[in-house]
C-alpha positions as CSV (number, residue, x, y, z in Angstrom):
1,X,67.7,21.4,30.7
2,X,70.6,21.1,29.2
3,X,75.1,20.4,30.3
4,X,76.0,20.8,26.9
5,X,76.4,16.9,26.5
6,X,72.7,16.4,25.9
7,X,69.5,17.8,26.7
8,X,66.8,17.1,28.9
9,X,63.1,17.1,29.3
10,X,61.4,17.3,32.9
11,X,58.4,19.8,31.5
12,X,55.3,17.3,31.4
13,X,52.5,18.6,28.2
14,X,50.4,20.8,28.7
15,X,46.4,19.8,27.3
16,X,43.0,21.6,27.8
17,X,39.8,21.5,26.2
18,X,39.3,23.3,23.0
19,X,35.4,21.5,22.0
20,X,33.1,20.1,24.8
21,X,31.2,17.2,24.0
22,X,28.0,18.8,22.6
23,X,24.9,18.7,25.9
24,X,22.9,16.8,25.5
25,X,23.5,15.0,22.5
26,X,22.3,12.0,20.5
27,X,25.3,10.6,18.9
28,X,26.5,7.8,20.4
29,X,30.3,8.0,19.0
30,X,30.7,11.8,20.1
31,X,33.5,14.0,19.0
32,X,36.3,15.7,21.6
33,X,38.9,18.6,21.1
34,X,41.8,19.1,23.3
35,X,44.9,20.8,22.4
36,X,48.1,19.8,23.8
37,X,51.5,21.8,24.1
38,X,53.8,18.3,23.2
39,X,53.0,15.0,21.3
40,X,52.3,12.3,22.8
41,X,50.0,8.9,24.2
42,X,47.0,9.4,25.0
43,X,45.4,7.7,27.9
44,X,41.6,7.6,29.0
45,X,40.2,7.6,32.4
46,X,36.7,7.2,33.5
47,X,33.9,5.7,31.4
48,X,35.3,7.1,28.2
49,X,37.6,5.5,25.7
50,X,38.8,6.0,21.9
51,X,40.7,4.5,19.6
52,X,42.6,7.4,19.1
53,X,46.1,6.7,21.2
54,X,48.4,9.6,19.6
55,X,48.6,13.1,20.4
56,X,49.8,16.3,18.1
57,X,51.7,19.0,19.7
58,X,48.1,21.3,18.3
59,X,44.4,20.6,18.4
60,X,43.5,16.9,18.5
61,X,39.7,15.8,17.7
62,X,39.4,12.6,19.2
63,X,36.4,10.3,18.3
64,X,35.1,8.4,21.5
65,X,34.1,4.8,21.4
66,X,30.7,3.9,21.5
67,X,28.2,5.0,24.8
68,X,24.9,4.1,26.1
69,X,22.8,6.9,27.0
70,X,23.3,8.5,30.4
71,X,25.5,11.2,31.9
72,X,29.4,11.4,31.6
73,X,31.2,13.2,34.3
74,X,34.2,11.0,35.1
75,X,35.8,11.1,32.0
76,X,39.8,12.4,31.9
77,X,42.5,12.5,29.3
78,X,46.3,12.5,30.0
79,X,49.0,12.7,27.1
80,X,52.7,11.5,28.2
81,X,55.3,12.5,26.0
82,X,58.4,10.3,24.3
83,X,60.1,10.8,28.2
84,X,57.5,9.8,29.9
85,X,56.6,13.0,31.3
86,X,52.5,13.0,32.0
87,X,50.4,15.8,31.5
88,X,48.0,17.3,33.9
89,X,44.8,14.9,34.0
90,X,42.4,17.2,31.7
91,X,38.6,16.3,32.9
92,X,35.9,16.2,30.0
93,X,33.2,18.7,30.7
94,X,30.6,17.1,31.6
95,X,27.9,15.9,29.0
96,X,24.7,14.2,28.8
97,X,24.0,11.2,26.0
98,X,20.0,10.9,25.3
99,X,19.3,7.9,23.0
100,X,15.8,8.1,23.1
101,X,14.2,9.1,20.0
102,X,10.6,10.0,19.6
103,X,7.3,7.3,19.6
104,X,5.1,7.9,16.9
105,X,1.6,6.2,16.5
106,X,-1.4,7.2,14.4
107,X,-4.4,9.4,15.3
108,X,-6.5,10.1,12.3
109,X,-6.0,8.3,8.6
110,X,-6.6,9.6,6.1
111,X,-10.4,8.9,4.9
112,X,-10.3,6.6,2.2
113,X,-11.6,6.7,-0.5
114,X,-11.5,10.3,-0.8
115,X,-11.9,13.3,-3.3
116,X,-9.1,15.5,-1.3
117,X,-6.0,15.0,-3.1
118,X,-4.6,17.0,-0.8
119,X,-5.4,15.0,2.6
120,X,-5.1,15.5,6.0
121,X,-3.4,13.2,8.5
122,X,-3.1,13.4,12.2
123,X,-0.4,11.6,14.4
124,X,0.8,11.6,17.8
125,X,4.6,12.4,18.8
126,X,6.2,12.2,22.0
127,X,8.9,14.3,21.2
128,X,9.5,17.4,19.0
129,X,11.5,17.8,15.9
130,X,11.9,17.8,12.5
131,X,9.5,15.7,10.1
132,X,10.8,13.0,7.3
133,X,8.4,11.6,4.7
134,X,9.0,8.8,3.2
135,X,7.2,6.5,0.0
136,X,4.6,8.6,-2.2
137,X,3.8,11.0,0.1
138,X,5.7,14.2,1.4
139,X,4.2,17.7,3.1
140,X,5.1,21.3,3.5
141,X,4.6,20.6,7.2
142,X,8.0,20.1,8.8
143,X,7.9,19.9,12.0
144,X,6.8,18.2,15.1
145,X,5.5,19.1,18.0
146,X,4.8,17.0,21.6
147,X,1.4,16.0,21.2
148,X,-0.7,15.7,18.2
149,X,0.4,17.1,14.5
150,X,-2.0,17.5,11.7
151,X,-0.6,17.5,8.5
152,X,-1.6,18.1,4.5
153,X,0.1,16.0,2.3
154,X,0.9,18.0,-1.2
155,X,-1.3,17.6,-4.0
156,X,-1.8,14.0,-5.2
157,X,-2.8,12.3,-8.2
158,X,-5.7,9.6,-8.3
159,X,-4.7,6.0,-6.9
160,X,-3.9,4.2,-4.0
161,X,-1.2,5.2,-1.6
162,X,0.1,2.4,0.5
163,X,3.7,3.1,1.0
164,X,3.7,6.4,2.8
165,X,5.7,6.6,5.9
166,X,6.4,9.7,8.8
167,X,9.7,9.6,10.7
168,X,10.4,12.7,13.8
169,X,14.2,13.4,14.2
170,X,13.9,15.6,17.8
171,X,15.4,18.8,18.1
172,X,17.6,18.7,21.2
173,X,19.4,15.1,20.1
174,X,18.9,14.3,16.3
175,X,17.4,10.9,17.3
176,X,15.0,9.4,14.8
177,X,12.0,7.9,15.9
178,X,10.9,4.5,14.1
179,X,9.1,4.8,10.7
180,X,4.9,5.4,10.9
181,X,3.5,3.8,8.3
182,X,0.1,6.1,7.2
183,X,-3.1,3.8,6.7
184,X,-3.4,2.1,2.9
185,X,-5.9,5.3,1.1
186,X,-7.4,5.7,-2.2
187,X,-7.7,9.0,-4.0
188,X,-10.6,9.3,-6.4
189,X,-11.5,12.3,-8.7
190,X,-13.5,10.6,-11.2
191,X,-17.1,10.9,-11.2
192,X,-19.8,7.8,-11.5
193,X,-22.0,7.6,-14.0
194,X,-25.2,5.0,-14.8
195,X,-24.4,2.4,-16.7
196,X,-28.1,1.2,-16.8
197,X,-30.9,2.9,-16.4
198,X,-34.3,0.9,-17.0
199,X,-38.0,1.2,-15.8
200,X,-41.0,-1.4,-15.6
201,X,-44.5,-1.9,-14.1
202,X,-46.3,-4.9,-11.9
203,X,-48.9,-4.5,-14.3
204,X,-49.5,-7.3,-16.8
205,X,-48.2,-4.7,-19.2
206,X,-45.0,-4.1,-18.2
207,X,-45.2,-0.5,-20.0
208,X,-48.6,0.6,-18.5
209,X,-49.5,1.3,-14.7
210,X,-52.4,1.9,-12.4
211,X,-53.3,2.8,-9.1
212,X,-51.8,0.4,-6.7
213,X,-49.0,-1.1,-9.5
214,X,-45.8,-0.7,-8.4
215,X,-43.0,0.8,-10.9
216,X,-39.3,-0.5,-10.3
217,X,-36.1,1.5,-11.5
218,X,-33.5,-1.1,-12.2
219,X,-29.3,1.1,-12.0
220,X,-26.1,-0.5,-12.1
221,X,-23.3,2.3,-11.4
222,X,-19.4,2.2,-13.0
223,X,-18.5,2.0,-9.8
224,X,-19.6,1.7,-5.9
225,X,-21.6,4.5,-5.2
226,X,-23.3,5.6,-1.9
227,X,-27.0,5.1,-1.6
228,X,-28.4,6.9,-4.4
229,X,-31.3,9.8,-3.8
230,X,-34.6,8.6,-6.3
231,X,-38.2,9.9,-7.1
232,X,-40.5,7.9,-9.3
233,X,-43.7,10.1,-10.5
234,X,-42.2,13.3,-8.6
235,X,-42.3,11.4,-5.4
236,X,-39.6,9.5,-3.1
237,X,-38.6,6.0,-3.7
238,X,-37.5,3.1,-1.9
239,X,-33.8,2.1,-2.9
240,X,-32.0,-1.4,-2.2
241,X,-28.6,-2.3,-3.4
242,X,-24.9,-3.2,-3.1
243,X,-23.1,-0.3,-4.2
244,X,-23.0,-1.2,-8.0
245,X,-26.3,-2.6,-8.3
246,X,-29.5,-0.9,-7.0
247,X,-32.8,-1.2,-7.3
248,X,-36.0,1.8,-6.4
249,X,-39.4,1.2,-5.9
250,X,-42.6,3.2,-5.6
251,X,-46.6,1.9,-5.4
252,X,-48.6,5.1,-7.6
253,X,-51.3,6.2,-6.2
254,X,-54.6,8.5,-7.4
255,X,-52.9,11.7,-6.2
256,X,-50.2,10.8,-9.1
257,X,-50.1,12.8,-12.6
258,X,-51.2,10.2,-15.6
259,X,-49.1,10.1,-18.5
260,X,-45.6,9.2,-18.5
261,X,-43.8,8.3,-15.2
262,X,-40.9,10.9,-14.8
263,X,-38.2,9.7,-12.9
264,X,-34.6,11.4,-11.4
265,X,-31.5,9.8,-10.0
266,X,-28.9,11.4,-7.8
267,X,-25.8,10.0,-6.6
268,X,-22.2,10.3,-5.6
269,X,-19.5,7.4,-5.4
270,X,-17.6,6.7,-2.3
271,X,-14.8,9.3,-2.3
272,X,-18.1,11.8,-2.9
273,X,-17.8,12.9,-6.5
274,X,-21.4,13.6,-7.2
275,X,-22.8,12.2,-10.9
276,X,-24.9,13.6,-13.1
277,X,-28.4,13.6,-12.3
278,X,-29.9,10.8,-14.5
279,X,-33.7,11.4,-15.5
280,X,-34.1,8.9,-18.7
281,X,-33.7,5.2,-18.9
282,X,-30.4,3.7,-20.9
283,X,-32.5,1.6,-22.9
284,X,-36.0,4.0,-23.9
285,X,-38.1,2.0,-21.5
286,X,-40.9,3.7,-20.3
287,X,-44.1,3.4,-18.6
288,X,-47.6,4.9,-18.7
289,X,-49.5,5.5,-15.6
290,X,-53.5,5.8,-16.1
291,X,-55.4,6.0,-13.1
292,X,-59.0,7.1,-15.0
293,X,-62.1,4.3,-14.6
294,X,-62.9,3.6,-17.8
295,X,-66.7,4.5,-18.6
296,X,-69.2,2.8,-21.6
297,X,-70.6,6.0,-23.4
298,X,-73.5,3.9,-24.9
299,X,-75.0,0.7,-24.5
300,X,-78.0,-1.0,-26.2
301,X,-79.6,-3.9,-26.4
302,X,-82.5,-6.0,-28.9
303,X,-84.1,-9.2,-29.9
304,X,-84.0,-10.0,-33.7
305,X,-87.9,-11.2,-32.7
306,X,-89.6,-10.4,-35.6
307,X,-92.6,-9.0,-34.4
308,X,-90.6,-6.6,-31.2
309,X,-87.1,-6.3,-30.5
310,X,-88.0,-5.8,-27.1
311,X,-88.9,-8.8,-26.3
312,X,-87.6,-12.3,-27.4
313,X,-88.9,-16.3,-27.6
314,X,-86.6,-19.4,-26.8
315,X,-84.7,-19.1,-30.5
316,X,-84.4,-15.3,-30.5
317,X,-80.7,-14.2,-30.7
318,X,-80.1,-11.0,-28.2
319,X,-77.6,-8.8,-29.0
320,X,-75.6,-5.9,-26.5
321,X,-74.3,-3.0,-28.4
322,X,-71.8,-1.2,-26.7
């Protein structure tokens, strides 16, 4: 009021909320509106506190100092103005602060090596949300939900992918769970091929075979490949190797064709790109299988006794025509 010497203030400010504390949220430095009718100090009661001390006669975003997760239902603010005049105590709606962020862990790598350049991963999340990629590796699949998430990583080229990482910010808090890092994989799309091909026989003639010789295929590969699929004379053989280097074996037997041994080689590297079939040797070795007893078409015999050639004395010199 006023005497006309000076005037007086006895009217305390008026505040009320304007912006609740977002419920439930993840940020640990939430933002508060209250408006108040005078300027002033702030003061803060409960378990809530800012650094924010001055009041505007109009809106007032206040910042709150940092919380641990947990519910806040105590806190209050007051403003007193320049005559000390305090406000009506103005209780913050109650809000809930949830600091946990989602647990990732992994389910199913991605199968390595591999043909797919456009793989499938599956992890685990304890929490929905939205999905973050991270290193090489990123997905039209964006979001998460509670339990396990299969995802197709966009097309990639060939190589090895060892930086690729998954993050799930939840829906309800915008907490961010820990980085996943996805299992080292290799992407390849280039087919094998034979870098040698050659073929030889147990027989004393390396080049010729018979019934019961055994004909080896010697293969090294331009890269690892899976155990290759062989036939020596039409017929299956038996392959030992290391991935680069292989050998095949088969024993021929009567029921085999004569003439040249045919042979056929199919394989596929690691990630599963199939080669061409191979049916020659690198090098024109070859062998010839010939399982025919030879016969003697004629075969004759005599004495160079000069009196009969059939018969002969000590001296005589017999002689076998074949």
């Amino acid at each position: 009021g006023t005497d006309g010497t000076f005037t007086g203030d006895i009217f305390a400010p008026k505040i009320s909320e304007v912006t609740a504390v977002t419920t439930p949220t993840g940020d640990t430095t939430p933002n508060y509106t209250f408006s108040s009718n005078e300027a002033g100090t702030i003061a803060y009661g409960g378990s809530c506190s800012s650094s924010t001390t001055s009041a505007n006669a109009d809106n007032n975003t206040i910042t709150f100092n940092t919380l641990s997760g947990g519910t806040y239902s105590n806190c209050t603010i007051t403003v007193t103005d320049s005559l000390n005049n305090v406000s009506n105590n103005l209780t913050v709606s109650s809000f809930i602060l949830d600091t946990t962020a989602p647990s990732l862990s992994q389910v199913t790598a991605v199968a390595t090596p591999t043909s797919d350049n456009t793989s499938s991963y599956t992890f685990f999340s304890t929490l929905p949300g939205a999905i973050n990629y991270g290193g090489s590796c990123d997905s039209d699949n964006n979001t998460a939900v509670a339990g396990n998430n299969n995802i197709t990583f966009n097309a990639l080229a060939e190589g090895t992918y060892s930086n690729c990482k998954i993050s799930v910010t939840d829906d309800n808090n915008s907490n961010t769970s820990d980085n996943l890092s996805v299992s080292s994989f290799t992407i390849d799309i280039t087919a094998p091929t034979l870098s040698s091909v050659t073929i030889a026989s147990s027989n004393s003639v390396s080049t010729l075979a018979k019934t019961g010789d055994n004909i080896t295929l010697s293969v090294t590969s331009s890269e690892a490949i899976q155990t290759p699929i062989v036939s020596i004379a039409g017929q299956a053989a038996t392959e030992t190797g290391d991935n680069v280097t292989w050998s095949a074996a088969y024993t021929m037997t009567n029921s085999n064709t004569e003439g040249s041994v045919i042979l056929n080689i199919v394989f596929s590297d690691l990630a599963g790109n199939p080669g061409s079939a191979v049916t020659s040797t690198t090098n024109g070795s070859a062998v010839r299988f010939d399982k025919t007893v030879p016969t003697l078409s004629n075969v004759t015999i005599a004495s160079n006794n000069t009196l009969y050639t059939t018969m002969a004395k000590t001296g005589d010199n017999i002689t076998l025509s074949i």
